[in-house]
C-alpha positions as CSV (number, residue, x, y, z in Angstrom):
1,X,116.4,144.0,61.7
2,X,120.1,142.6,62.4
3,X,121.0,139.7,63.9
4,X,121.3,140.8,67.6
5,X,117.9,142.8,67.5
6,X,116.1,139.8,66.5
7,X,117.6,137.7,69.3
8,X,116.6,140.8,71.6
9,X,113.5,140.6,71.1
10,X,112.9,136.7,70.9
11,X,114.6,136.3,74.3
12,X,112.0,139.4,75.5
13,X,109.3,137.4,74.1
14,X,110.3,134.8,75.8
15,X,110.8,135.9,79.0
16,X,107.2,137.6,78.7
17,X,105.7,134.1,78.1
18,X,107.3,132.3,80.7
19,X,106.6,134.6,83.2
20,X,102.6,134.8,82.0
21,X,102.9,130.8,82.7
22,X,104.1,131.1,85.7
23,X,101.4,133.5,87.5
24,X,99.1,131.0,86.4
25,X,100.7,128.3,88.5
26,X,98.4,126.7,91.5
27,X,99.5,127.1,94.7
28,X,100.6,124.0,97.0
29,X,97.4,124.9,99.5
30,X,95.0,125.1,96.3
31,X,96.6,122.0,94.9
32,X,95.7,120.1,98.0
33,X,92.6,121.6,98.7
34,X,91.8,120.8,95.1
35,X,92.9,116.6,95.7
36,X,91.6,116.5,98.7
37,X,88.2,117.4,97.8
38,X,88.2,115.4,95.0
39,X,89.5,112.1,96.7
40,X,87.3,109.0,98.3
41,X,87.2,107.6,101.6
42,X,90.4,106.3,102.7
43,X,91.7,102.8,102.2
44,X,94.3,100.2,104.0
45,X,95.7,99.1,100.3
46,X,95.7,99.1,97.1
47,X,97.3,96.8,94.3
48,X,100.9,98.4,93.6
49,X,102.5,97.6,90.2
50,X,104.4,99.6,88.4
51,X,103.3,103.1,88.4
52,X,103.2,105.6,85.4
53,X,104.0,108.4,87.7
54,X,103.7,110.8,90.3
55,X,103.2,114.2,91.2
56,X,104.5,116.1,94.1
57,X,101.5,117.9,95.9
58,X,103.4,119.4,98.9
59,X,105.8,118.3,101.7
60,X,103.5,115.8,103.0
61,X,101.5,114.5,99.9
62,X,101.8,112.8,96.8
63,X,99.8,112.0,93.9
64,X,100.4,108.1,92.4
65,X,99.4,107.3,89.1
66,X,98.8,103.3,88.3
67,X,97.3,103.9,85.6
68,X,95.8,106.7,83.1
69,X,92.5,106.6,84.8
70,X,93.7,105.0,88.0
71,X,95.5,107.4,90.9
72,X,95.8,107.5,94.3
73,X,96.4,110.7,97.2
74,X,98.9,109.6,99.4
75,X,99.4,111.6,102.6
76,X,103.1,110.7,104.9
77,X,103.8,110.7,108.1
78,X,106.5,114.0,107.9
79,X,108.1,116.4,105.7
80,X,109.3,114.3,103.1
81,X,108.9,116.0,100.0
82,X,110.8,119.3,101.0
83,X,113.2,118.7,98.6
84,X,115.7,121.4,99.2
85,X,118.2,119.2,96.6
86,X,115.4,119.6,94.0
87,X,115.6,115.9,93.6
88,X,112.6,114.3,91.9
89,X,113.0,110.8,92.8
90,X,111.2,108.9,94.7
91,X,111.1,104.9,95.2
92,X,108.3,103.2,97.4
93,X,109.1,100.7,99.5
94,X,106.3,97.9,99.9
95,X,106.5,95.7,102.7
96,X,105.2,92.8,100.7
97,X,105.5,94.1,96.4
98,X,102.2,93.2,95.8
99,X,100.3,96.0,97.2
100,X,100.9,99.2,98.7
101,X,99.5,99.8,102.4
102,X,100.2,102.2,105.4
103,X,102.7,100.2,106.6
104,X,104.8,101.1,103.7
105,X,107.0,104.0,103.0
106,X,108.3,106.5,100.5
107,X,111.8,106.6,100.0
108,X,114.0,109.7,98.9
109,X,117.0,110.9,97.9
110,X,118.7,112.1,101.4
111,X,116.2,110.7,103.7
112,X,117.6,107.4,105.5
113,X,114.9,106.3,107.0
114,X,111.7,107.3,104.5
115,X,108.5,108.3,105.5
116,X,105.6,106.0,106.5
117,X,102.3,106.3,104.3
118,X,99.8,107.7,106.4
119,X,96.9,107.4,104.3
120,X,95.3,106.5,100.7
121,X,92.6,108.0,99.2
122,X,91.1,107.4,95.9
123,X,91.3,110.5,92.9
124,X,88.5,111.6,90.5
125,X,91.4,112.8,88.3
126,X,88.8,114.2,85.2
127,X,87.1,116.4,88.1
128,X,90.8,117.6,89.5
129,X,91.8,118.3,86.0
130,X,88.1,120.7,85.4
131,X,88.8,122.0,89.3
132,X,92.6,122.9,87.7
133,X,91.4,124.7,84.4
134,X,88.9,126.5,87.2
135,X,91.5,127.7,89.4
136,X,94.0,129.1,86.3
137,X,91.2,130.6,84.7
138,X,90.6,132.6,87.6
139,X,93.9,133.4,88.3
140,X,94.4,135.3,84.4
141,X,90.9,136.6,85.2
142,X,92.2,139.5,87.1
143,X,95.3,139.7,84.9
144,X,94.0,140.0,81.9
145,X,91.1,142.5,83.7
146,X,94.7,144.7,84.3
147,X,95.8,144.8,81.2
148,X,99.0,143.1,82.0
């Protein structure tokens, strides 16, 4: 097999893979159906240090890590995470450092003003991660029923 040939049929492969991955991707409406059946009642605060990370969920939510065990659903007051940039920034901005509250906001790239948090709700992140396996699993259920 010559040189060209093999690259061929690497990039093929690889295409095939990627695009096997990507049918297998959660939707933003199963994502947040998913969080938000998995999170506590709401709260005013919560301690704010610095976070490990954070996940977009959709245009108005966010997932906050604090720590590996410790995360947070956050739901704004608009469209703030339509990121038509692609940016994936994001700085909070606490009205007192300490702790993070509904009268704080999330700050991006293009937005002057921020969002205000609307609400905070506790995640049972080992449940969302079983509800996540669930929801690809049936997703490649009917693909791999097809043949394809």
């Amino acid at each position: 097999m010559n040189a060209f040939m093999r690259s061929a049929l690497v990039s093929a492969l690889a295409v095939l893979g990627l695009s096997a991955c990507a049918s297998t991707r959660i939707s933003d409406s199963d994502k947040l159906a998913l969080y938000q059946s998995h999170a506590g009642a709401p709260v005013k605060q919560v301690r704010y240090y610095d976070p490990i990370g954070w996940d977009r969920v959709d245009d108005q939510h966010l997932v906050l890590q604090m720590r590996p065990r410790e995360s947070w659903l956050l739901t704004l007051a608009g469209p703030c995470l339509a990121w038509s940039n692609g940016s994936p920034f994001m700085a909070v901005s606490s009205f007192n450092g300490m702790t993070l509250s509904t009268f704080d906001k999330i700050m991006v790239p293009g937005l002057q003003m921020g969002c205000m948090i609307r609400e905070i709700r506790p995640l049972d992140m080992k449940a969302i991660r079983a509800g996540e396996d669930a929801l690809r699993a049936r997703a490649q259920a009917p693909a791999q029923a097809s043949g394809t």
